[in-house]
Backbone as CSV, one residue per row, in Angstrom:
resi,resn,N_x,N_y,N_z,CA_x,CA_y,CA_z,C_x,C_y,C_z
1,UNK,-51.722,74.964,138.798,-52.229,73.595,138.723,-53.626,73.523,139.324
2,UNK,-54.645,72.880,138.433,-55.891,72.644,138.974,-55.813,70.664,139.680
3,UNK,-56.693,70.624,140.175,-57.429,69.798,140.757,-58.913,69.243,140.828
4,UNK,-58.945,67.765,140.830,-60.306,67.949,140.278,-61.057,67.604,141.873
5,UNK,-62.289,67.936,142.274,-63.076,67.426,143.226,-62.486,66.332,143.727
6,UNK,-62.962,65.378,142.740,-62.489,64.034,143.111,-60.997,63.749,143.651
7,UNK,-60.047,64.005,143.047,-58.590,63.770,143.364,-58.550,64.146,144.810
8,UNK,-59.272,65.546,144.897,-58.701,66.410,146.102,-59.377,65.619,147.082
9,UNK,-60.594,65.499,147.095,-61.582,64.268,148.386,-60.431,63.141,148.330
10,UNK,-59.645,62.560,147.894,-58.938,61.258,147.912,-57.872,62.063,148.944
11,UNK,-57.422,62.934,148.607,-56.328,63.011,149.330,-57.002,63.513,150.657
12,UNK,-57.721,64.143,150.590,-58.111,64.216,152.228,-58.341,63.032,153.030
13,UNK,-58.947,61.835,152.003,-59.435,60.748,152.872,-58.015,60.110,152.917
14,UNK,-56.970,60.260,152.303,-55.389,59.731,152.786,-55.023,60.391,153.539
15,UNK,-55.392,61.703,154.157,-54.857,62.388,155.387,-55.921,61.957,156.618
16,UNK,-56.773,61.681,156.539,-57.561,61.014,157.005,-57.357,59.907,157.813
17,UNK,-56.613,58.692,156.971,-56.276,57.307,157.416,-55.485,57.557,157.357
18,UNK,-53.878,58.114,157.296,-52.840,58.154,158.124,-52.571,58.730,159.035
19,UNK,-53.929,59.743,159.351,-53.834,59.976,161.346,-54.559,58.942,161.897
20,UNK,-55.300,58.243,161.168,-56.269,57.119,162.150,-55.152,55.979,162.430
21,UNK,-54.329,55.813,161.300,-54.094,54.617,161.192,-53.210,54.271,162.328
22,UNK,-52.295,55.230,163.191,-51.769,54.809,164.572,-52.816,54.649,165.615
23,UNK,-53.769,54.861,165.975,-54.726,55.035,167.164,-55.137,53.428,167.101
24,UNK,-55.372,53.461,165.535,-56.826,52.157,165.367,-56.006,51.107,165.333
25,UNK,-54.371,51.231,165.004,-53.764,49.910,164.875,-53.110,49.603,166.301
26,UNK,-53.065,50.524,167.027,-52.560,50.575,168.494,-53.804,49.421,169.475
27,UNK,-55.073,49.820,168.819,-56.263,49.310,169.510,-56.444,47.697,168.956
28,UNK,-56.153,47.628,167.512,-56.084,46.150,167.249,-55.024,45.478,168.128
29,UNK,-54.154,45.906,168.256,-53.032,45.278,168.984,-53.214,45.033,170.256
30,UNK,-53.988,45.640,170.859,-54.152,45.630,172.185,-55.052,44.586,172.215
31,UNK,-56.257,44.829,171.349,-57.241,43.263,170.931,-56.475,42.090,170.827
32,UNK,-55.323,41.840,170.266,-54.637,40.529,170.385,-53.802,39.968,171.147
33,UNK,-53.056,41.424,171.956,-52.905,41.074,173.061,-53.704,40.803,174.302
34,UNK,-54.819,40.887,174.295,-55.719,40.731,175.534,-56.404,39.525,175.400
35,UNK,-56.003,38.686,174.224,-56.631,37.516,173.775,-55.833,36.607,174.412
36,UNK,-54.462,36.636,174.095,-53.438,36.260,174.817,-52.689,35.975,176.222
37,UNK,-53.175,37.636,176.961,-52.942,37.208,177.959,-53.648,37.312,179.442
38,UNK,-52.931,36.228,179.867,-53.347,35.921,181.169,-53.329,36.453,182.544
39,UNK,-52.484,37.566,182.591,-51.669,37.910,184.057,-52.699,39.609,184.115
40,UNK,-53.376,39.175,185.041,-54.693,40.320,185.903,-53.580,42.064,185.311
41,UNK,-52.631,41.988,186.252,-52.262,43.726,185.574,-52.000,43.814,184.245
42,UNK,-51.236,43.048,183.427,-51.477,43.319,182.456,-52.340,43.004,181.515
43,UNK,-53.574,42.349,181.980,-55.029,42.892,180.978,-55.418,44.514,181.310
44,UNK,-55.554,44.676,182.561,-55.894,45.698,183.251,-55.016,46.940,182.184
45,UNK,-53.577,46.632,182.069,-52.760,47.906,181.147,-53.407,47.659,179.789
46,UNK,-53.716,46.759,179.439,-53.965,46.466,177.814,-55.182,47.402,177.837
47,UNK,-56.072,47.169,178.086,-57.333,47.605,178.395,-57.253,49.212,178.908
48,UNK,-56.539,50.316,179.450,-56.096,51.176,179.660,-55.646,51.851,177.794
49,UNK,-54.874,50.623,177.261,-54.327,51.491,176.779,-54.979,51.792,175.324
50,UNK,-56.251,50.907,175.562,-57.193,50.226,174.366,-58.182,51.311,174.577
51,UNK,-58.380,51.828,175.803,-59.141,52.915,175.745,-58.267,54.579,175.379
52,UNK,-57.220,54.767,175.463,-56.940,55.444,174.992,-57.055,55.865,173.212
53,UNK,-56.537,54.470,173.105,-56.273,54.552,171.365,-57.929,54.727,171.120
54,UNK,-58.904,54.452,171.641,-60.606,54.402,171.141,-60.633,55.852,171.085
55,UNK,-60.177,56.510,172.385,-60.964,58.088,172.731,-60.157,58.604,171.455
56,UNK,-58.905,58.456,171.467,-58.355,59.824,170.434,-58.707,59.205,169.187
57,UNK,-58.821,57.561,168.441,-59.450,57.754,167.494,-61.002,58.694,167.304
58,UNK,-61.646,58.143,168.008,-63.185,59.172,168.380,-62.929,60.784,168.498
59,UNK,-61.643,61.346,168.570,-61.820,62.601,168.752,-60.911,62.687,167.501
60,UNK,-60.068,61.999,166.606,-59.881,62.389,165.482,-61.110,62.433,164.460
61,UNK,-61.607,62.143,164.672,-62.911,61.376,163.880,-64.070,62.509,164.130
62,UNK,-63.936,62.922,165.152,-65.154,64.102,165.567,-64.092,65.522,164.681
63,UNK,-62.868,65.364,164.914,-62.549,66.730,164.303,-62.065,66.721,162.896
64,UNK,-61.774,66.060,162.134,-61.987,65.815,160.602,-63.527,66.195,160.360
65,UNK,-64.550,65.565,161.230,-66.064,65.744,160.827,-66.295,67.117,160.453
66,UNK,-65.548,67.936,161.202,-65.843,69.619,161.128,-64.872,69.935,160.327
67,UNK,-63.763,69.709,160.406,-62.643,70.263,160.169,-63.025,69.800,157.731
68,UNK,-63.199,68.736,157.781,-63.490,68.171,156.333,-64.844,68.192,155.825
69,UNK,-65.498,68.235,156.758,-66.506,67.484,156.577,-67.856,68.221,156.534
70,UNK,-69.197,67.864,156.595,-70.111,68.915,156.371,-70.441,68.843,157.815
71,UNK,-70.195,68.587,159.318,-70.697,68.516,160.072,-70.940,69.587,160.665
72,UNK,-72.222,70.494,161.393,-72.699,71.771,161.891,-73.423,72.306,161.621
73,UNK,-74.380,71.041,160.383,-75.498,71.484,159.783,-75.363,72.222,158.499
74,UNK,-76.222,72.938,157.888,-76.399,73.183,156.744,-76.650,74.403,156.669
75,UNK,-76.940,75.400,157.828,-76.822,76.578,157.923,-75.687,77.312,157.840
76,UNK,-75.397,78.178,157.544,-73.908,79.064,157.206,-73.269,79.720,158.857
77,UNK,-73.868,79.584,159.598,-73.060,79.662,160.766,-72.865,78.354,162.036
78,UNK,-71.652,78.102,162.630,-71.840,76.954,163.233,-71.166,77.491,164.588
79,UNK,-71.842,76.849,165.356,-71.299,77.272,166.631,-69.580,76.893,167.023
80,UNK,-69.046,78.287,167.969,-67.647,78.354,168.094,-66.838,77.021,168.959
81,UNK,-68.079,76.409,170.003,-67.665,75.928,171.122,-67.184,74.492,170.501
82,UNK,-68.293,73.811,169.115,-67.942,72.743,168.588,-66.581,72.889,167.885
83,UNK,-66.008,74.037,167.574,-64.712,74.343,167.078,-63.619,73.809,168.719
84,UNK,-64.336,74.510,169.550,-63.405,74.538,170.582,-63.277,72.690,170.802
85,UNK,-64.282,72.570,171.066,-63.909,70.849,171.329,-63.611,70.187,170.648
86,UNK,-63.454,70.471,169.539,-62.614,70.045,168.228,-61.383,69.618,168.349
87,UNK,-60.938,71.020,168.350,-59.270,71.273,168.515,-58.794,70.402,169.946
88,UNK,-59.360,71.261,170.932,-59.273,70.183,172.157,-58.887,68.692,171.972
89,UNK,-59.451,67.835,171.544,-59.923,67.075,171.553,-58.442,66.225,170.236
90,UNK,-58.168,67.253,169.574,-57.496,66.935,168.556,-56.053,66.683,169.395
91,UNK,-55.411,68.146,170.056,-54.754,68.281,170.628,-54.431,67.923,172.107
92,UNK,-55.140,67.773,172.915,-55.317,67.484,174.127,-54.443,66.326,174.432
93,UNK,-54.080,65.411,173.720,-53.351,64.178,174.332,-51.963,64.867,174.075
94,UNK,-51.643,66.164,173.835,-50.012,66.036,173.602,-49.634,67.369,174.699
95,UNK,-49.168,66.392,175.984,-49.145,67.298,177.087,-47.982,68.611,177.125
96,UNK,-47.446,68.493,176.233,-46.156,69.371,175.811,-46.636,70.673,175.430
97,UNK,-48.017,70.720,175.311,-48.880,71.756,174.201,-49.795,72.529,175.061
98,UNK,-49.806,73.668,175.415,-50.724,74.118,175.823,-51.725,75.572,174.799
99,UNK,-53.133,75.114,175.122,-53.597,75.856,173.996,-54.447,76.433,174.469
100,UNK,-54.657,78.136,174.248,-55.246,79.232,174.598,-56.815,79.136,173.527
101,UNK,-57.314,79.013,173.902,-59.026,79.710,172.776,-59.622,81.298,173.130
102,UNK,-59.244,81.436,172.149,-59.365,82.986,172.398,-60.853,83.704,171.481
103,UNK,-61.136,83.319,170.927,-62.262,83.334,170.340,-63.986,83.535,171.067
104,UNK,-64.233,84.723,171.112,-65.520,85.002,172.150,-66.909,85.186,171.169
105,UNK,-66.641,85.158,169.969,-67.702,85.325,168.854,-68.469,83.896,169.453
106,UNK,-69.813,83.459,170.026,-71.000,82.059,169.831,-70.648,81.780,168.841
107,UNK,-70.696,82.176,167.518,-70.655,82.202,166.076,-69.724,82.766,165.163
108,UNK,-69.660,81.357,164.092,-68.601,81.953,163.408,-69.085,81.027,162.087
109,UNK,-68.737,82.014,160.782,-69.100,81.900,159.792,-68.610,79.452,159.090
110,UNK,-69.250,79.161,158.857,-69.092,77.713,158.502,-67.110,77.759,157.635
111,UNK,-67.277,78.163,156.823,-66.112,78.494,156.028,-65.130,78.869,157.322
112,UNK,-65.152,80.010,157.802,-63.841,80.275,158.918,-64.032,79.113,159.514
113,UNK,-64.576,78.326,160.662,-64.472,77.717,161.184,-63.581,76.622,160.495
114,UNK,-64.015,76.174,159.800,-62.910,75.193,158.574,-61.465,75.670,158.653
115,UNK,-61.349,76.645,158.190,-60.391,77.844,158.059,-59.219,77.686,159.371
116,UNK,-60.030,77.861,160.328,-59.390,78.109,162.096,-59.079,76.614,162.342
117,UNK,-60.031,75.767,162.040,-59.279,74.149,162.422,-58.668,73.409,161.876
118,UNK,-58.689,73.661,160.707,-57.154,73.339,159.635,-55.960,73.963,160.038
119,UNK,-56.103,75.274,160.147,-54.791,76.253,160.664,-54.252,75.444,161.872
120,UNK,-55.604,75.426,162.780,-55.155,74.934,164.212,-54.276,73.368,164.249
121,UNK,-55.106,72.382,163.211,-54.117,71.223,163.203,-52.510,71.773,162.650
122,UNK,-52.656,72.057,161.596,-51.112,72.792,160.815,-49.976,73.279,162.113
123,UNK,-50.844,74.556,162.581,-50.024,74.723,163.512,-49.131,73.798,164.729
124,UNK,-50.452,72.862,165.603,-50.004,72.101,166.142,-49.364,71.374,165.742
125,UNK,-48.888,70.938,164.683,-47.797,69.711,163.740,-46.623,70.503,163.711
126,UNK,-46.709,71.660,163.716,-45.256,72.740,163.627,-44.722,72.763,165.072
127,UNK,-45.384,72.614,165.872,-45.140,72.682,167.313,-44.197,71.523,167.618
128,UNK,-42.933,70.700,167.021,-42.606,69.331,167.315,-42.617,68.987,168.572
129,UNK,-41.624,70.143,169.424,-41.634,70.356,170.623,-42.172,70.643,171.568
130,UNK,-43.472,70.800,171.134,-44.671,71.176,171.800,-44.514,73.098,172.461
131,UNK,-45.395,73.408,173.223,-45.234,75.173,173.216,-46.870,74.975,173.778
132,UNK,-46.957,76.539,173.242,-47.989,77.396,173.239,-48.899,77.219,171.846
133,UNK,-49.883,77.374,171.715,-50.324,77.886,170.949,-52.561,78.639,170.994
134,UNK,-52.119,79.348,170.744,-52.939,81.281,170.753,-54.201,80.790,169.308
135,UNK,-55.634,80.717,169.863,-56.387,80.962,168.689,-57.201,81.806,168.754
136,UNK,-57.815,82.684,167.617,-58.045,83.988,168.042,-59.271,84.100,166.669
137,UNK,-60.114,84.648,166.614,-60.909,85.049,165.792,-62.409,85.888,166.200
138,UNK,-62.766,86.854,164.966,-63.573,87.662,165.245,-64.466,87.770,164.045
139,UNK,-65.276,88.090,164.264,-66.389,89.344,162.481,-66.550,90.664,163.113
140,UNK,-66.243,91.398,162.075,-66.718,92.638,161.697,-67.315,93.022,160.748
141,UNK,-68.852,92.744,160.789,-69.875,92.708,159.749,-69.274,92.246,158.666
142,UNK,-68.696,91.881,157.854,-68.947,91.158,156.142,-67.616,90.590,156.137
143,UNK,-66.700,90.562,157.735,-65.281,89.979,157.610,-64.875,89.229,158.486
144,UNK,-64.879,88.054,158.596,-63.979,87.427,159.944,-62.866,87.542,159.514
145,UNK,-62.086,87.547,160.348,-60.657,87.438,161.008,-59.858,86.361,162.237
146,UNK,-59.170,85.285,161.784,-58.743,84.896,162.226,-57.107,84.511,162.190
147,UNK,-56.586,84.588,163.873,-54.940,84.944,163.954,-55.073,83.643,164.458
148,UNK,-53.362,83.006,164.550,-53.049,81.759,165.290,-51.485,82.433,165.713
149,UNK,-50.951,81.670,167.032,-49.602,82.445,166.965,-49.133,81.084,167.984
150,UNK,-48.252,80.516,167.081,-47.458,79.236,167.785,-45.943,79.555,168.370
151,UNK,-46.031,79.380,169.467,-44.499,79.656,170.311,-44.047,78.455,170.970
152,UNK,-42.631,77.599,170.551,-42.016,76.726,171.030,-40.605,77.126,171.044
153,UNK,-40.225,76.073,171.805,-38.640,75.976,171.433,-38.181,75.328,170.309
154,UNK,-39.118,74.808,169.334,-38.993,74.366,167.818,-39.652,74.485,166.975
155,UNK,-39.692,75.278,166.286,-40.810,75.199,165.028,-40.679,75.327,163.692
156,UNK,-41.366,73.909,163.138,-41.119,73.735,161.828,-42.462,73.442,160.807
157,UNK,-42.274,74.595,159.749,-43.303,74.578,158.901,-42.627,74.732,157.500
158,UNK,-42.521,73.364,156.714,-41.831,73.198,155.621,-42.347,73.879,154.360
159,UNK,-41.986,74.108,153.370,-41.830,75.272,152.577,-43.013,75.132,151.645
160,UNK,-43.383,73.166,151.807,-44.604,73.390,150.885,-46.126,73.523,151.343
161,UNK,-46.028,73.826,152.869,-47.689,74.050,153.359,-47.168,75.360,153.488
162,UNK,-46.245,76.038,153.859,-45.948,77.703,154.049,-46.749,78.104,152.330
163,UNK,-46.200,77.853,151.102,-46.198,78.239,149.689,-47.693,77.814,149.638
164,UNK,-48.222,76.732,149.793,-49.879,76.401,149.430,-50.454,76.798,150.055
165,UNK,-50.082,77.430,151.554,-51.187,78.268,152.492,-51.288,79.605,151.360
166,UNK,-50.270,80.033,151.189,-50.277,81.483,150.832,-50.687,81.710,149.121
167,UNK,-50.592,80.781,148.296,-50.323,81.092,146.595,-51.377,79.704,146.441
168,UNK,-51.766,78.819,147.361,-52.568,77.358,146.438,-51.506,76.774,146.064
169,UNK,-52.064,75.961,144.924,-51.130,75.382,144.617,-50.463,75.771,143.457
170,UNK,-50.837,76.619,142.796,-49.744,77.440,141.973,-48.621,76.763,141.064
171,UNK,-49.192,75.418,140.628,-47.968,74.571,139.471,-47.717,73.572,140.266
172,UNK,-47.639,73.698,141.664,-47.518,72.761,142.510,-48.359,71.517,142.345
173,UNK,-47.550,70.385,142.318,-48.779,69.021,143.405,-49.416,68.981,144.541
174,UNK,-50.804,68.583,144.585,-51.113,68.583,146.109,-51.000,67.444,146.203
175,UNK,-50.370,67.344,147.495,-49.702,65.674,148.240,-50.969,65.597,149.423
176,UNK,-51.241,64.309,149.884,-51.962,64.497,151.066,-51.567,65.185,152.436
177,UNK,-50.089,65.203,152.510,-49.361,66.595,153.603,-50.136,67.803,152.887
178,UNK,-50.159,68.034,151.906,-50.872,69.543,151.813,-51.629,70.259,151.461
179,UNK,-52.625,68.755,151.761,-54.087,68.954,151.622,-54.679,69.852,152.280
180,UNK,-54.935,70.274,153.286,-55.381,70.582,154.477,-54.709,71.745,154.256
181,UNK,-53.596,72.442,153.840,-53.476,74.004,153.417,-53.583,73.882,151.805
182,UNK,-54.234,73.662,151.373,-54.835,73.986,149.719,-56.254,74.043,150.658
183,UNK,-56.783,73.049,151.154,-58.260,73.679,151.506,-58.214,74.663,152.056
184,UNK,-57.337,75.126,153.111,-57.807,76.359,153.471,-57.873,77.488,152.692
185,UNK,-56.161,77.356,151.866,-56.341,78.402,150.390,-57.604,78.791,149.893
186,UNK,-58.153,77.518,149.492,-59.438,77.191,148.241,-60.359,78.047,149.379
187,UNK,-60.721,77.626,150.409,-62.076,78.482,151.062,-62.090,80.202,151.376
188,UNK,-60.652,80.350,151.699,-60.077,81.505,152.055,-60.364,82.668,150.770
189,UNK,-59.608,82.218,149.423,-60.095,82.556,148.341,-61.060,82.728,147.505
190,UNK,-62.130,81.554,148.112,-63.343,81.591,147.426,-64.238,82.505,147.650
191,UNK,-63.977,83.052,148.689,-64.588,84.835,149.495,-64.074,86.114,149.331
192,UNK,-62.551,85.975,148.417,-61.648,87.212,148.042,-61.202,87.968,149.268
193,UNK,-60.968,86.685,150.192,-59.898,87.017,151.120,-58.528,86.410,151.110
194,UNK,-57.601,86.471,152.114,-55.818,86.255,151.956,-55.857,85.376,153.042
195,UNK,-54.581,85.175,153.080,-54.467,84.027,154.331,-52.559,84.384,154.236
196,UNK,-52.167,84.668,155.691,-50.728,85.565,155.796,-50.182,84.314,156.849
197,UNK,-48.961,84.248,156.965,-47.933,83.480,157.133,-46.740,83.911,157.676
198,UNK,-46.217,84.232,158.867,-45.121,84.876,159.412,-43.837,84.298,159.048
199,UNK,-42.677,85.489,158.337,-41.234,84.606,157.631,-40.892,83.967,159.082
200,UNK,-40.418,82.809,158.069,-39.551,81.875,159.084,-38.983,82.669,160.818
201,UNK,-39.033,82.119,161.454,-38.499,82.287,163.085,-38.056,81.134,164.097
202,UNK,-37.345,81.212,165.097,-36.578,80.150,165.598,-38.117,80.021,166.928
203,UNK,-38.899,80.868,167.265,-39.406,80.192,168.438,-41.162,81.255,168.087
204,UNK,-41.091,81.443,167.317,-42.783,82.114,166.497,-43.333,81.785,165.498
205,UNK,-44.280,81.575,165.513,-45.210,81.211,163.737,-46.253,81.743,164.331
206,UNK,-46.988,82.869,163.163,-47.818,83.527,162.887,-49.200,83.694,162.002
207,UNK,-49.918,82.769,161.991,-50.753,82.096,161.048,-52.509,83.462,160.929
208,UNK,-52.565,84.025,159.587,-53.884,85.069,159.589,-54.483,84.806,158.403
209,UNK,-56.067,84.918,158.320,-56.681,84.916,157.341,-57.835,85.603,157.289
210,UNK,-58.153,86.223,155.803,-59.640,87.494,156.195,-60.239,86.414,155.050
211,UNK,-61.528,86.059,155.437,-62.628,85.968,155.335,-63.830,86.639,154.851
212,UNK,-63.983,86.797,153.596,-65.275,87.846,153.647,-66.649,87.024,153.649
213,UNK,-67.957,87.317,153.590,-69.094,86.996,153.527,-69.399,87.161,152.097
214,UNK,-70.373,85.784,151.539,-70.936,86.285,150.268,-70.097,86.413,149.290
């Protein structure tokens, strides 16, 4: 099954607004409640919690920018650290999660980087239970390489981002759930590299992809 440009940008911008859409509607709410009320601590909590829903919308919003988006400039390499605060930033409010950056390359090819922060959201969504999770990437002249390795006491990665990470979409529909592994497919492929997937496990997921240059 093909896809056209257009379709596929729609569904990203529906994966898009259904991660915004809890943060930003959390923050309207808090707007109408603070209109409302009167009693000093609880403006004080409203307002607490109005800044929360702002920051993680703002840091969903900064990591779609990279993660979708053309942000890092127009040159073919983008720096690693804006990856790092990415993910951070993505992940960071879910205290259940702790996440390793393992990645010592300054630089990493525009395409991987895409590559590594798609994986990295994917992964973290498999994490229900929250865990560990390991990001790892390198070049070796004309190849990056990047590993992910998620360890919880639950992990679930349903059969149709496992099948579109690995084959595209292959006859398949892309839904806006599996958007975000068809792009990585599509970039992964567009360099005549693979992207590998560890069989099912009760407390491991194993996420790899080669990258070539050019």
């Amino acid at each position: 099954m093909t896809i056209s440009p257009v379709d596929f940008a729609s569904l990203l911008c529906s994966r898009l607004c259904h991660d915004l859409l809890s943060p930003v509607g959390a923050l309207n709410n808090g707007l109408e409640l603070l209109a409302d009320e009167t009693d000093p601590a609880m403006r004080e909590r409203c307002i607490e919690l109005m800044n929360d829903s702002a920051r993680t919308s703002a840091n969903k919003l900064k990591f779609f920018r990279l993660a979708f988006g053309a942000a890092g400039g127009f040159g073919e390499l983008v720096d690693s650290r804006e990856a790092q605060t990415a993910i951070e930033g993505l992940l960071g409010d879910n205290k259940r999660l702790e996440l390793h950056w393992l990645v010592e390359e300054p630089q990493l090819p525009k395409t991987a980087i895409k590559v590594l922060l798609n994986l990295g959201m994917i992964a973290g969504d498999a994490l229900v239970r929250g865990g560990t999770l390991a990001i790892g990437g390198e070049s070796h002249g004309e190849v990056t390489e990047i590993v992910l390795k998620a360890e919880g006491t639950r992990i679930v990665l349903d059969d149709e981002l496992r099948r579109t990470l690995v084959d595209g979409a292959d006859g398949r529909e892309v839904t806006p759930r599996s958007a975000a592994a068809y792009l990585i497919h599509t970039l992964v492929a567009e360099t005549g590299g693979s992207v590998q997937v560890s069989a099912p496990a009760e407390n491991v997921l194993l996420f790899g992809a080669t990258i070539r240059a050019g």
